[in-house]
C-alpha positions as CSV (number, residue, x, y, z in Angstrom):
1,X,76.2,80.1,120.9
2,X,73.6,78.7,123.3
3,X,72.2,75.6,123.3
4,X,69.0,76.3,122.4
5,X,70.6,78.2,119.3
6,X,72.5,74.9,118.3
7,X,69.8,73.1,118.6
8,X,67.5,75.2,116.4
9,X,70.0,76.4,114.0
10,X,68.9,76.7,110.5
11,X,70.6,74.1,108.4
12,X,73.2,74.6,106.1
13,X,71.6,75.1,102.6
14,X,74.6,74.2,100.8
15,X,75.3,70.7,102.1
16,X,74.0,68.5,99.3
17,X,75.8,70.8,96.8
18,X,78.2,69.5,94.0
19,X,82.4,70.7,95.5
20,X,83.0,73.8,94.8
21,X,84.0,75.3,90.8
22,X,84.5,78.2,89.4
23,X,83.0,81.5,89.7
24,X,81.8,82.7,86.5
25,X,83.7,86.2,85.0
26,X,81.9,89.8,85.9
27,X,80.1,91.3,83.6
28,X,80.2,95.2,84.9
29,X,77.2,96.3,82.2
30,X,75.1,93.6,83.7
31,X,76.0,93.5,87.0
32,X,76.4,89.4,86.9
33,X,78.6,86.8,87.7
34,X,77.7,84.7,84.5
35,X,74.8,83.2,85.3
36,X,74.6,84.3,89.0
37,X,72.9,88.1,89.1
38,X,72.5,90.0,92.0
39,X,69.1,89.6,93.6
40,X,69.2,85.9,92.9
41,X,68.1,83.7,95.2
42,X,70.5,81.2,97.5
43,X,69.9,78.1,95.1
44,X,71.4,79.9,92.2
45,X,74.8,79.7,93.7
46,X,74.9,75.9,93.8
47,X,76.1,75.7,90.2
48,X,79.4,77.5,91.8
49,X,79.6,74.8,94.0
50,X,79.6,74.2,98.2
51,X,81.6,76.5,99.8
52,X,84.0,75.6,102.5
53,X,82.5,77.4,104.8
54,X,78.3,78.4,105.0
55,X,77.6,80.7,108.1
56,X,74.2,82.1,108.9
57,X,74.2,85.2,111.0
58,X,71.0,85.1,112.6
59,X,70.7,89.1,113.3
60,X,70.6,89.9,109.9
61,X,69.0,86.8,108.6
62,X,71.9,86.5,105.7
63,X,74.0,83.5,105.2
64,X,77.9,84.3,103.8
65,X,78.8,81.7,101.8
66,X,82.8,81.3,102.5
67,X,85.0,80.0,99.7
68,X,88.5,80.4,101.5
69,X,90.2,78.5,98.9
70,X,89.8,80.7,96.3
71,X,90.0,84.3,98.4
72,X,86.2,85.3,98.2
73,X,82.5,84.9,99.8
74,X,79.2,85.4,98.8
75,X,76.4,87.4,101.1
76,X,72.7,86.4,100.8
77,X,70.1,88.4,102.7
78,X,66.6,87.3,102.6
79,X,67.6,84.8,100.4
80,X,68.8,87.0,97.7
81,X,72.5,87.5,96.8
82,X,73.3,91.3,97.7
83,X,77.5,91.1,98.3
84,X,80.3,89.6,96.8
85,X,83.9,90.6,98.2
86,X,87.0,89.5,97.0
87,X,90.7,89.3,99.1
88,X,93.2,90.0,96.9
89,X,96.3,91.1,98.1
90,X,98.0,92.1,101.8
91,X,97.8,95.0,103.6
92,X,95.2,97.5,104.0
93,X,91.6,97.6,106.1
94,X,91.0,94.3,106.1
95,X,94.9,93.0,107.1
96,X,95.0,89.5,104.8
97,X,97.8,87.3,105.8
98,X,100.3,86.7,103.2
99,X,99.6,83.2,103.6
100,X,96.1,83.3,103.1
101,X,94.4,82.6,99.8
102,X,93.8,85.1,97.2
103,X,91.5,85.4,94.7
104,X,92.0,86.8,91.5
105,X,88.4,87.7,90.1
106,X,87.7,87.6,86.4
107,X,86.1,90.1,84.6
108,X,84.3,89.0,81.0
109,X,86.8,91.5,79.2
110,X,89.4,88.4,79.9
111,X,91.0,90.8,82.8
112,X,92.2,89.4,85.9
113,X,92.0,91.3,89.4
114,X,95.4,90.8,90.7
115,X,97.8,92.7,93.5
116,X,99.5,94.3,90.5
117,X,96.3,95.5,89.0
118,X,97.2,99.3,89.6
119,X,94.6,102.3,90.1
120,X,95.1,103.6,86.7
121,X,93.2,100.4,85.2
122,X,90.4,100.2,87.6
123,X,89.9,103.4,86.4
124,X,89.6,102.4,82.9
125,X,88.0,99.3,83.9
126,X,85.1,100.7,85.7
127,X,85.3,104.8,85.6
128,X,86.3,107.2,87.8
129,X,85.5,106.5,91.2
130,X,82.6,109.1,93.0
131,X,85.4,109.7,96.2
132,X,88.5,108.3,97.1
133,X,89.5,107.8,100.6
134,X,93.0,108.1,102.3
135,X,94.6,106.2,105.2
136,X,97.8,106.1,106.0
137,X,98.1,102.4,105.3
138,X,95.3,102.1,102.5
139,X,93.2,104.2,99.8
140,X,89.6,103.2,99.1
141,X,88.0,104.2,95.5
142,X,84.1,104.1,96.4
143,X,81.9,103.8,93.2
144,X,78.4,104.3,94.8
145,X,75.3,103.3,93.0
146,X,71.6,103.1,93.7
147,X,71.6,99.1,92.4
148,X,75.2,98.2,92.7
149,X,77.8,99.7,94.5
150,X,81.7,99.0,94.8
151,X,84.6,99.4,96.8
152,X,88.3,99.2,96.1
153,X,91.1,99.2,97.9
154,X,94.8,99.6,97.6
155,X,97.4,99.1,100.0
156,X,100.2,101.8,100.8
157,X,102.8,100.0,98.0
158,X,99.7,100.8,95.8
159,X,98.6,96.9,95.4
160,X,95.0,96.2,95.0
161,X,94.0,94.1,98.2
162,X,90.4,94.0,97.8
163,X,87.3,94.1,95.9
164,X,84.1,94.9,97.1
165,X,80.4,94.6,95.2
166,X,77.3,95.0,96.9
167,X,73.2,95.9,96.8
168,X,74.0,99.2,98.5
169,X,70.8,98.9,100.8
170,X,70.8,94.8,101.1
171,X,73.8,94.6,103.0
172,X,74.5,92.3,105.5
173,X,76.1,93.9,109.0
C-alpha cells in the first residue's frame, strides 16, 4: 500500500461497534442470518458485533468483515451483504490449519455445521446439490441459485471443511 492510499483509506466502519456476539442461526427458507438478510446494508451487521478484523479491498469496493475467532467473515459489496463463508474443518481448497479457529454455523432447525456433519445430511439439510465436484484432496457440492447460491466442501476423510453462501452475481473477487 502506497502512501497516498494510507492516507486516503476509507475508514473502518466498524470501529465504534459493540465486541463482537453471536451470529444469529440460518434460516435456509429465508435466506437470513436472524435478523441480518442478504442485501442488507453494512450497519445491519453491528448488532453481530466488531469483527477482529475489517478489510476494505478497494478494487471491488467490498469490505470483508473478519471474525477469526469464531472461523467465519462477512462480504459487503456496495454496502450490501452478498457472502458469508464459514471454516469449518482442515483440509481441502482452502488448507485451514488445524490450529486455526473453526466455526460451527447454526442453522434455525437447532443443527450445528460441524467436521462430522457428513454429506448425507447436507443433503437432507438443503437438497441435492445441482453438481458435485471431485479433487483428489476435496469434493465440492455446488447448489447454484439465481438469489443465493452455496458451496460445500468436504475434505478426502469426508469432513465438512467449509461453508460457502453468496449473492451469485454480488461477489466480491
Amino acid at each position: 500500500m502506497g502512501l497516498f492510499d494510507w492516507l486516503f483509506r476509507p475508514k473502518n466502519p466498524t470501529a465504534d461497534w459493540p465486541l463482537s456476539g453471536e451470529l444469529p442461526p440460518f434460516d435456509p427458507a429465508t435466506h437470513a442470518f436472524g435478523f441480518l438478510r442478504f442485501g442488507d446494508n453494512l450497519q445491519a451487521a453491528r448488532r453481530i458485533g466488531r469483527p477482529e478484523k475489517c478489510t476494505f479491498r478497494k478494487k471491488t469496493g467490498s469490505w470483508c468483515l473478519e471474525y477469526v475467532s469464531r472461523g467465519y467473515h462477512l462480504s459487503f459489496t456496495n454496502d450490501r451483504f452478498v457472502d458469508a463463508f464459514f471454516e469449518i474443518g482442515v483440509g481441502g481448497e482452502f488448507a485451514l490449519k488445524p490450529e486455526a479457529p473453526k466455526a460451527e454455523p447454526l442453522l434455525t432447525s437447532g443443527e450445528r455445521l460441524t467436521t462430522n456433519t457428513t454429506i448425507d445430511e447436507i443433503v437432507r439439510l438443503f437438497g441435492k446439490p445441482d453438481a458435485t465436484d471431485e479433487e483428489d484432496d476435496s469434493m465440492l457440492l455446488d447448489y447454484p441459485g439465481d438469489a443465493l447460491a452455496m458451496e460445500i466442501e468436504f475434505n478426502s476423510a469426508g469432513q465438512l471443511t467449509s461453508w460457502h453462501i453468496f449473492e451469485p452475481t454480488k461477489l466480491p473477487r
